[in-house]
FISE-40376 format. One line per 4 residues: number of its first residue (from 0); their letters; for each residue x negated, y, z negated of N, C-alpha, C, O. Coordinates in steps of 0.05 Angstrom, whole numbers. Layout:
REM FISE-40376
NUM = a = X:Y:Z:X:Y:Z:X:Y:Z:X:Y:Z  ...;
//
This chain:
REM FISE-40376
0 = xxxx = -3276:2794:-1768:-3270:2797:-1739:-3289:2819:-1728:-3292:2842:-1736  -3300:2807:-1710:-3321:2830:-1697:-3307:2852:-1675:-3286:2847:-1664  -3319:2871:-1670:-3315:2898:-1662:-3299:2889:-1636:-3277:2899:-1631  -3310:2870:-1622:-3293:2869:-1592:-3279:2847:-1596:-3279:2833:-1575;
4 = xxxx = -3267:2836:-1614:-3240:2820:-1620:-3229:2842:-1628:-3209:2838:-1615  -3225:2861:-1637:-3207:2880:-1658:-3204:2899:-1628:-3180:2906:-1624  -3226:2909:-1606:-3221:2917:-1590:-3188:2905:-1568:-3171:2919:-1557  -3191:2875:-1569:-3176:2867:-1554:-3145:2860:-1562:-3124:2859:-1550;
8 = xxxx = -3154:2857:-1593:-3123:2852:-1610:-3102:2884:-1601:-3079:2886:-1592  -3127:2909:-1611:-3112:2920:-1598:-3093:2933:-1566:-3070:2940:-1558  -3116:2929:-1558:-3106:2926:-1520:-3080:2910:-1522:-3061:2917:-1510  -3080:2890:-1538:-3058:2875:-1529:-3030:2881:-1546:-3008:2874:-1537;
12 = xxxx = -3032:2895:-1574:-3013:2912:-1578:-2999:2932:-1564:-2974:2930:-1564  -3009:2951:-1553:-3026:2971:-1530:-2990:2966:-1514:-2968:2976:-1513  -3010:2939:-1501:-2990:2929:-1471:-2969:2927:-1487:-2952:2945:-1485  -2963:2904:-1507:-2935:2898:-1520:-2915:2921:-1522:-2893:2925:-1512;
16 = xxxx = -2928:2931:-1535:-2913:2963:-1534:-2904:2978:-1514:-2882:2988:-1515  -2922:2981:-1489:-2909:2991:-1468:-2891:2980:-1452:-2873:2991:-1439  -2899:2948:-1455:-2874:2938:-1432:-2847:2936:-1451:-2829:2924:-1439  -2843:2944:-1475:-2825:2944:-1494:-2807:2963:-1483:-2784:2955:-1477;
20 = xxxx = -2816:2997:-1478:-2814:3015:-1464:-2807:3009:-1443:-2783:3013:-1442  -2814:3002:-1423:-2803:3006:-1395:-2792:2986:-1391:-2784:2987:-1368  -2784:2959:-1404:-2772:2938:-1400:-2756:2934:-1425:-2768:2922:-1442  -2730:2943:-1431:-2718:2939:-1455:-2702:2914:-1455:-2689:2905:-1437;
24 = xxxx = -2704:2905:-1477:-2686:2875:-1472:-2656:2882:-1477:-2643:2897:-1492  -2652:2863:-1457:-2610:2867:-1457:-2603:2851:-1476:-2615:2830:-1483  -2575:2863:-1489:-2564:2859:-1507:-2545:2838:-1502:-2528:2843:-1485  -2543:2817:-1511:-2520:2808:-1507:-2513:2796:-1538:-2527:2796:-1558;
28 = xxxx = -2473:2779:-1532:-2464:2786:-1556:-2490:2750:-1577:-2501:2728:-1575  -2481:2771:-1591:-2499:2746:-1612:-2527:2744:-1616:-2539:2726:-1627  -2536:2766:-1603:-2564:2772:-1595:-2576:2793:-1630:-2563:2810:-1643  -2602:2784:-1634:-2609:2805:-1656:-2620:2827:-1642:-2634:2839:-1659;
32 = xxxx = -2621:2840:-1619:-2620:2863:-1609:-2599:2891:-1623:-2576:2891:-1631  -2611:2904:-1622:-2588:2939:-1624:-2566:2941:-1612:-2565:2932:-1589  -2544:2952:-1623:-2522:2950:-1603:-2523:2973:-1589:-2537:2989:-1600  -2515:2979:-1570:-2506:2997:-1555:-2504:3028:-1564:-2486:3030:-1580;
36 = xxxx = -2518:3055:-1557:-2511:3078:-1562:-2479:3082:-1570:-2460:3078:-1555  -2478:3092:-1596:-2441:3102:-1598:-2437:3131:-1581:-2415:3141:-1577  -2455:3140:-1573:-2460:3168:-1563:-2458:3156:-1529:-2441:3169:-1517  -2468:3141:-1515:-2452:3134:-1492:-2429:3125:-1489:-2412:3134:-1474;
40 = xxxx = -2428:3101:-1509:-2398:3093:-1499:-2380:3110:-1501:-2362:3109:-1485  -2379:3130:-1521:-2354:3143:-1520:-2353:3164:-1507:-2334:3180:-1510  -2376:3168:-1489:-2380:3186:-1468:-2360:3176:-1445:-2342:3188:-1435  -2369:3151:-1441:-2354:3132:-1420:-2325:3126:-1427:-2312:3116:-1408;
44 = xxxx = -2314:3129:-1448:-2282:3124:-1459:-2273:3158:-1449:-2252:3164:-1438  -2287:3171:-1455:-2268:3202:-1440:-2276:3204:-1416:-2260:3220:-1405  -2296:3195:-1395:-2291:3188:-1371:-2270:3179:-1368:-2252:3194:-1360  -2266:3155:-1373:-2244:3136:-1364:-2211:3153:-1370:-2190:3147:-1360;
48 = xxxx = -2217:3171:-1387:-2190:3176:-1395:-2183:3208:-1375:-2165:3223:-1383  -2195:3213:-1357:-2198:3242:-1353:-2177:3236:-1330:-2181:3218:-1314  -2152:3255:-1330:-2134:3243:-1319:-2150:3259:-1284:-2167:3275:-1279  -2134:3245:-1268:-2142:3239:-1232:-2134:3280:-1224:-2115:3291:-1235;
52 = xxxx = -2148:3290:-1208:-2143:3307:-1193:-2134:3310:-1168:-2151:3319:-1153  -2116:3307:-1160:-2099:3312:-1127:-2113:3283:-1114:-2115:3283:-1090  -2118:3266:-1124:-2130:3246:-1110:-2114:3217:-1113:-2125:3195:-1112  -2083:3223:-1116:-2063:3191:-1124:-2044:3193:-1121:-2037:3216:-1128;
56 = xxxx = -2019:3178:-1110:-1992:3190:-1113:-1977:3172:-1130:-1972:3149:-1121  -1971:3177:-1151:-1950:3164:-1173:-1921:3167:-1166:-1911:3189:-1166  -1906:3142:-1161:-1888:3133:-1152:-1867:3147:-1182:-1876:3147:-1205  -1842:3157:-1174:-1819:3160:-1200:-1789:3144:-1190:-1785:3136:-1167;
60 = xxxx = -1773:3143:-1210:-1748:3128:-1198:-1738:3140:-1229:-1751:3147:-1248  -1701:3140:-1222:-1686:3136:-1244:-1696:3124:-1270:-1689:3133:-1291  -1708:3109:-1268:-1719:3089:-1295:-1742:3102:-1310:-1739:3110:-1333  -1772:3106:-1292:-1795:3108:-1302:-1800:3127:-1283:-1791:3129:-1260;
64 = xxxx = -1819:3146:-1300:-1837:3167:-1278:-1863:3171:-1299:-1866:3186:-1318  -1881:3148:-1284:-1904:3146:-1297:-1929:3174:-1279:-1954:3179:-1279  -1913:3181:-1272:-1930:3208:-1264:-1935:3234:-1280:-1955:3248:-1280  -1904:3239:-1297:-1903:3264:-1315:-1904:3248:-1343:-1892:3228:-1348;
68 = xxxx = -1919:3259:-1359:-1919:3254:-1380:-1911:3285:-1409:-1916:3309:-1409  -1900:3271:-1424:-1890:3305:-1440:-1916:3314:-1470:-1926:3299:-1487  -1918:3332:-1468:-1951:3349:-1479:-1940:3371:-1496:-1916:3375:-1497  -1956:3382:-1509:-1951:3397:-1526:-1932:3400:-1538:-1923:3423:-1539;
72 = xxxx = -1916:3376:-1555:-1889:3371:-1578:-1869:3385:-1551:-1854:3405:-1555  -1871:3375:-1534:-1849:3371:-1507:-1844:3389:-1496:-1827:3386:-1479  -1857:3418:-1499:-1858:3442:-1494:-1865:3435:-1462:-1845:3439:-1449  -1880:3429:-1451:-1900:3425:-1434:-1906:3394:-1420:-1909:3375:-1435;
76 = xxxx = -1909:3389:-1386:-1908:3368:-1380:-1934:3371:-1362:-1941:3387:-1345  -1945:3348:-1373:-1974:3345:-1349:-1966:3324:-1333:-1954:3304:-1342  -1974:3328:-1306:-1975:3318:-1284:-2003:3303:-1274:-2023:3314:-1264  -1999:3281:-1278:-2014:3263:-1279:-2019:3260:-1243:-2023:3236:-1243;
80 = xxxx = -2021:3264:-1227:-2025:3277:-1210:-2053:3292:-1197:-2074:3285:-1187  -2039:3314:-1205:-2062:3339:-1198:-2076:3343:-1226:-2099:3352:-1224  -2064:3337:-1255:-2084:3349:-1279:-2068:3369:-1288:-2072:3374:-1312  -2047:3386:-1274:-2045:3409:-1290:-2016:3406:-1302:-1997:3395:-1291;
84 = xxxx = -2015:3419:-1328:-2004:3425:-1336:-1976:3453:-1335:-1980:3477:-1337  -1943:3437:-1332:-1922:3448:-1327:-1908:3462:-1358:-1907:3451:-1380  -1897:3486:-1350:-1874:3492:-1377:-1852:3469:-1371:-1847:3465:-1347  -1841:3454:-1387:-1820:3437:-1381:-1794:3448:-1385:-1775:3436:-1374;
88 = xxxx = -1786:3476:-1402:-1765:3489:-1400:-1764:3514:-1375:-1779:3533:-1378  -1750:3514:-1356:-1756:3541:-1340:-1747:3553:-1348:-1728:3545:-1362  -1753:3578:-1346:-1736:3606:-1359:-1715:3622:-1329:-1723:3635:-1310  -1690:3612:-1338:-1667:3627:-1324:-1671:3651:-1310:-1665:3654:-1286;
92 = xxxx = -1683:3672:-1326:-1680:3696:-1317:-1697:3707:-1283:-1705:3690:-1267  -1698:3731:-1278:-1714:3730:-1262:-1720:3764:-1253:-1704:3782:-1255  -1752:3767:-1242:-1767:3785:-1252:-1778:3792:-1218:-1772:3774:-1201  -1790:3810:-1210:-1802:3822:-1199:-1838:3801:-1189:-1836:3777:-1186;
96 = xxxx = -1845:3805:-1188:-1874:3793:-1176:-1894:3805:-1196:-1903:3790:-1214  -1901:3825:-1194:-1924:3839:-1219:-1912:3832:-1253:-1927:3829:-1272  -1877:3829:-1254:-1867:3826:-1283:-1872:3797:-1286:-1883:3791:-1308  -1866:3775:-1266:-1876:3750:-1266:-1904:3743:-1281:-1908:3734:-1304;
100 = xxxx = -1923:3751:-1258:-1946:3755:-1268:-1955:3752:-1303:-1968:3736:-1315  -1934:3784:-1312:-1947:3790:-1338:-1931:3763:-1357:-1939:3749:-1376  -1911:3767:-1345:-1893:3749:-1368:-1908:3725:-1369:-1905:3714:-1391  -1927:3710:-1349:-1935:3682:-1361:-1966:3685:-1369:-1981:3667:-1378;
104 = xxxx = -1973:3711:-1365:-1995:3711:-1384:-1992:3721:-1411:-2013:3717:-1424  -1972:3732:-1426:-1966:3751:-1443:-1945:3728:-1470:-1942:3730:-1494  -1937:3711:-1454:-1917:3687:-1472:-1930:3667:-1474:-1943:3660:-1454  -1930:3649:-1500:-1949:3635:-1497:-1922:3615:-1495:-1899:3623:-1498;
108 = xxxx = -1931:3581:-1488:-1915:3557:-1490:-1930:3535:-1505:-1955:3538:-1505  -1918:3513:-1518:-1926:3499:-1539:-1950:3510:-1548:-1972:3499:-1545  -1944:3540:-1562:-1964:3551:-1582:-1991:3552:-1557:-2014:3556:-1564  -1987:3551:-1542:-2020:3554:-1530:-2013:3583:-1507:-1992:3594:-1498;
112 = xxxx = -2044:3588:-1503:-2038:3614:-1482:-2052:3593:-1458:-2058:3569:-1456  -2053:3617:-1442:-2070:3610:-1419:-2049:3599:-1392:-2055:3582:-1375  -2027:3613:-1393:-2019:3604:-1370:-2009:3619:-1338:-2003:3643:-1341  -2008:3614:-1325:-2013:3636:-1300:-1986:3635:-1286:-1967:3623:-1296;
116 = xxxx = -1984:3649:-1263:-1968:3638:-1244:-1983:3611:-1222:-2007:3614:-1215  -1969:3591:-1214:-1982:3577:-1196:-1990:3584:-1167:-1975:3598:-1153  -2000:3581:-1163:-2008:3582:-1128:-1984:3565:-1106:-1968:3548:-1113  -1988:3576:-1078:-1966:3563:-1071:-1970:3532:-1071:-1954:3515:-1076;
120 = xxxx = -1998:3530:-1062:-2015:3497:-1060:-1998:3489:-1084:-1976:3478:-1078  -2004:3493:-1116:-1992:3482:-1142:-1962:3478:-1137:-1952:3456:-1139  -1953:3495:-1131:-1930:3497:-1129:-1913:3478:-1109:-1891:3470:-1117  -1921:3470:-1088:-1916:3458:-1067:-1921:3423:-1084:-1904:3405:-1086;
124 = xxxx = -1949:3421:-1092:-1945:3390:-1108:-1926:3381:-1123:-1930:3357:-1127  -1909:3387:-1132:-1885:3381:-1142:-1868:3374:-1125:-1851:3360:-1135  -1865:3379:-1096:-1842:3376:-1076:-1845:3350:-1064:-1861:3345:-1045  -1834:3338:-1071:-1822:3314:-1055:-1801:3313:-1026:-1781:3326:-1033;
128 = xxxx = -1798:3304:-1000:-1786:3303:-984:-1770:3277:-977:-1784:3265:-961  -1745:3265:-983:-1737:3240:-991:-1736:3231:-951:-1739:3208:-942  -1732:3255:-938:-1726:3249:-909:-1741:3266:-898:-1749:3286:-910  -1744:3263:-881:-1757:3283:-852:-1721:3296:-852:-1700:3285:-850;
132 = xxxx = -1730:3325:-854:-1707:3349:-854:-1700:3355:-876:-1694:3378:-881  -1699:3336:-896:-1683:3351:-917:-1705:3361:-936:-1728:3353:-936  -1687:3387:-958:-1699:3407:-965:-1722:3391:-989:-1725:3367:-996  -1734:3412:-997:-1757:3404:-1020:-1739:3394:-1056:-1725:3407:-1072;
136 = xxxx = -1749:3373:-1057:-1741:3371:-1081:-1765:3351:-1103:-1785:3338:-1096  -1756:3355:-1126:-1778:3350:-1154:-1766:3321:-1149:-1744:3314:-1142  -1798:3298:-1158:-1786:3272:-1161:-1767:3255:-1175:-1772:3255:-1199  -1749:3241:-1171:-1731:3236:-1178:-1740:3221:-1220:-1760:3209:-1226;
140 = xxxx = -1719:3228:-1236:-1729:3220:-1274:-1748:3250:-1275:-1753:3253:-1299  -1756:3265:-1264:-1767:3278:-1273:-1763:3298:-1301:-1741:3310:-1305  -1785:3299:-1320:-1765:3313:-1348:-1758:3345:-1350:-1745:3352:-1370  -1766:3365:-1330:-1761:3377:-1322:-1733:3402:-1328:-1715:3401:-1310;
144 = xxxx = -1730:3419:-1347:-1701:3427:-1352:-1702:3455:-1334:-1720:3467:-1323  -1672:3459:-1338:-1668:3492:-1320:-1681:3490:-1292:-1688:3512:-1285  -1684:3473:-1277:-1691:3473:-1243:-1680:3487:-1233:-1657:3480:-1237  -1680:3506:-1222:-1652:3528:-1209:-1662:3519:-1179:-1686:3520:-1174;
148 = xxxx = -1642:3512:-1160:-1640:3519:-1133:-1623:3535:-1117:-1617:3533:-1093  -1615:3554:-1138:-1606:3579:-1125:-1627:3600:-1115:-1622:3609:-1093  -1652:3610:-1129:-1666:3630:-1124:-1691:3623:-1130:-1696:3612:-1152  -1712:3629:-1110:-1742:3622:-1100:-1754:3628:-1131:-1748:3644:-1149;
152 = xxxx = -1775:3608:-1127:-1794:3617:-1149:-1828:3628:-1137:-1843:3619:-1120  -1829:3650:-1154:-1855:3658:-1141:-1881:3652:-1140:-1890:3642:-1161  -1893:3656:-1126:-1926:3643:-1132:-1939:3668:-1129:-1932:3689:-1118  -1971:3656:-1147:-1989:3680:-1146:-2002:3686:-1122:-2023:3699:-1123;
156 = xxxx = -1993:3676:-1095:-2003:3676:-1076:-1993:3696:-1053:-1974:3690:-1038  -2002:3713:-1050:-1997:3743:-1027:-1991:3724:-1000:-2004:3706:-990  -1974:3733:-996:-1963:3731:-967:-1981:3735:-949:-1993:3756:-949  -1987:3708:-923:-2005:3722:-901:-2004:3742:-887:-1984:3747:-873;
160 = xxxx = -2025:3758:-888:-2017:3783:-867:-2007:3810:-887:-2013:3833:-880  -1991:3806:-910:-1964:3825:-921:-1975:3827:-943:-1967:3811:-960  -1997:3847:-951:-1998:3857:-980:-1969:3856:-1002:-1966:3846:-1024  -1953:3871:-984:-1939:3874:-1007:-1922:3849:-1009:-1902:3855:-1022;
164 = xxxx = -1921:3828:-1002:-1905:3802:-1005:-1914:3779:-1012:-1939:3779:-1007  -1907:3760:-1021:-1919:3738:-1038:-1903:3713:-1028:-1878:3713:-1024  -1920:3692:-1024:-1903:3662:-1023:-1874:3659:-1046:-1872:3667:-1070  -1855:3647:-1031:-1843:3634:-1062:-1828:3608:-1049:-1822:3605:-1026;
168 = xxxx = -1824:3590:-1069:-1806:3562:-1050:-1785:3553:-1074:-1782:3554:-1098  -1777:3547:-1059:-1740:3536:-1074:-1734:3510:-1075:-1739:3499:-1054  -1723:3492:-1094:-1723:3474:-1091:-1687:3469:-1089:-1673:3475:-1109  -1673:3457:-1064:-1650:3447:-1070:-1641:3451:-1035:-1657:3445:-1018;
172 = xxxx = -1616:3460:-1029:-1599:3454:-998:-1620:3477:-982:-1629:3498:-991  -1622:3466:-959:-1629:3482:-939:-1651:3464:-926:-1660:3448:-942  -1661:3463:-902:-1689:3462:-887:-1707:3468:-898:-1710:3491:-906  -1726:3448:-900:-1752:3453:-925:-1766:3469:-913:-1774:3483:-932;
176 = xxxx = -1778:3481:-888:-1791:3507:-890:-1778:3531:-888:-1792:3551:-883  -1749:3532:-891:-1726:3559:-899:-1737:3567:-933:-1733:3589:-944  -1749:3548:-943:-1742:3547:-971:-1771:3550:-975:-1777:3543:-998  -1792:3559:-962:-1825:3566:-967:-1829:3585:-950:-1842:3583:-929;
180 = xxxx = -1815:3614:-963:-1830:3633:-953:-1832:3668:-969:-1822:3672:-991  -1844:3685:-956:-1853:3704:-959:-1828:3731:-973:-1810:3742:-959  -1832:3737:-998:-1806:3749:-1003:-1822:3780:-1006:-1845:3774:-1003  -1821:3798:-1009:-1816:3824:-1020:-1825:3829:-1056:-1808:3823:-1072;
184 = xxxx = -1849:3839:-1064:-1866:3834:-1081:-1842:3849:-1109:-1840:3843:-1132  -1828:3867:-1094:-1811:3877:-1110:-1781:3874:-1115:-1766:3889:-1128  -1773:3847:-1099:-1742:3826:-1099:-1761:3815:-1130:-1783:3818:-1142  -1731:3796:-1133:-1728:3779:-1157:-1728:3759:-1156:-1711:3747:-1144;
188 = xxxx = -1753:3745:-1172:-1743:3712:-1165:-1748:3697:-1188:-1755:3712:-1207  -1749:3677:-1194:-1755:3665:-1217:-1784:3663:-1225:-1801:3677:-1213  -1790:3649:-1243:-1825:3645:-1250:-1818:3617:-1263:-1800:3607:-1277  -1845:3606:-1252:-1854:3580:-1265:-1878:3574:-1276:-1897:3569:-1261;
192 = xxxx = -1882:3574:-1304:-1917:3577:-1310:-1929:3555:-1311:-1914:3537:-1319  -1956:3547:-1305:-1970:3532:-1295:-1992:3540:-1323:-1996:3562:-1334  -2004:3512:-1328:-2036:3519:-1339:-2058:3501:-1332:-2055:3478:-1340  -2082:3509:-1316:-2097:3500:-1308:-2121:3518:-1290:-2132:3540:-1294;
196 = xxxx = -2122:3499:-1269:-2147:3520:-1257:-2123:3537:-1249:-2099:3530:-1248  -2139:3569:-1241:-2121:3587:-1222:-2138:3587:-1201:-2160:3595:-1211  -2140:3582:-1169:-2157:3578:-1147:-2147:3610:-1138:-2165:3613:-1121  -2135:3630:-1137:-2124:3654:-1124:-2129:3674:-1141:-2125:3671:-1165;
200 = xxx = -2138:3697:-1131:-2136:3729:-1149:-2111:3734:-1146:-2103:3717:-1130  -2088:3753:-1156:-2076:3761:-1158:-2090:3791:-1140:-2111:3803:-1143  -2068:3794:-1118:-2077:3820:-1104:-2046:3839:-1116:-2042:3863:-1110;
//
């Protein structure tokens, strides 16, 4: 083979090769092509699984409440929802605003730390209104234990205007905005810990 056949055999390797590159052939099934990256697809399976943020509203009834689901060996209920994660037992007692605070950073729930007080925003997603007037309540099957609607629960959220006072809302009898407001950083109210983002400083 002379010099400018061997010149052109190669040129035309050359091309083969590049349009190999920028034109990959699609796979299909039964095809002797490569299958598919395992390093994408299962990139795309935890896409798919990444639960929705404040962007859906999941219907509950007596029967099914495909909205809460129970997490951490039942300690803990995520809300399919917004993403974040609820204590599913409340704790009865009730504390001050700064003792709040420490208590849900300082106890951990299903073995994990990291949990805060909620914001009033967090806090308020849970409330359902069955009527125009009546008070705030959690959706109906919810798995939810110890709900108290005797006494406000507080959020990490300062009162407008009132350093020393903080949101808190109640769930049960009364006019639903009687039951969302501004208490006294140093009254008593319950705590509910939350784990997720925290959007608020603690003032």
């Amino acid at each position: 083979m002379c010099r400018k056949e061997l010149f052109f055999v190669g040129a035309a390797i050359v091309m083969v090769m590049a349009m190999a590159m920028f034109f990959p052939v699609t796979v299909t099934a039964g095809s002797l092509g490569p299958p598919s990256p395992p390093i994408l697809n299962e990139g795309l399976n935890k896409l798919d699984n990444i639960p929705p943020a404040w962007s859906q509203t999941l219907q509950c009834d007596l029967t099914a409440c495909p909205r809460f689901e129970l997490v951490m060996g039942e300690a803990a209920v995520l809300d399919h929802e917004t993403g974040l994660v609820w204590q599913r037992t409340v704790n009865l007692s009730s504390w001050p605003w700064a003792d709040a605070i420490n208590k849900c950073v300082t106890q951990p729930t299903g073995d994990r730390w990291g949990w805060h007080l909620p914001t009033i925003e967090q806090l308020e997603s849970l409330m359902v209104h069955r009527t125009p007037g009546v008070a705030p309540k959690l959706p109906e099957g919810h798995p939810f234990i110890n709900v108290s609607i005797d006494v406000g629960y507080w959020t990490a959220t300062t009162y407008t205007g009132i350093p020393s006072s903080a949101w808190t809302l109640s769930f049960g009898e009364g006019p639903p905005m009687s039951r969302i407001v501004g208490a006294d950083k140093g009254e008593y109210r319950h705590m509910w810990c939350v784990r997720g983002e925290q959007t608020v400083n603690h003032d």
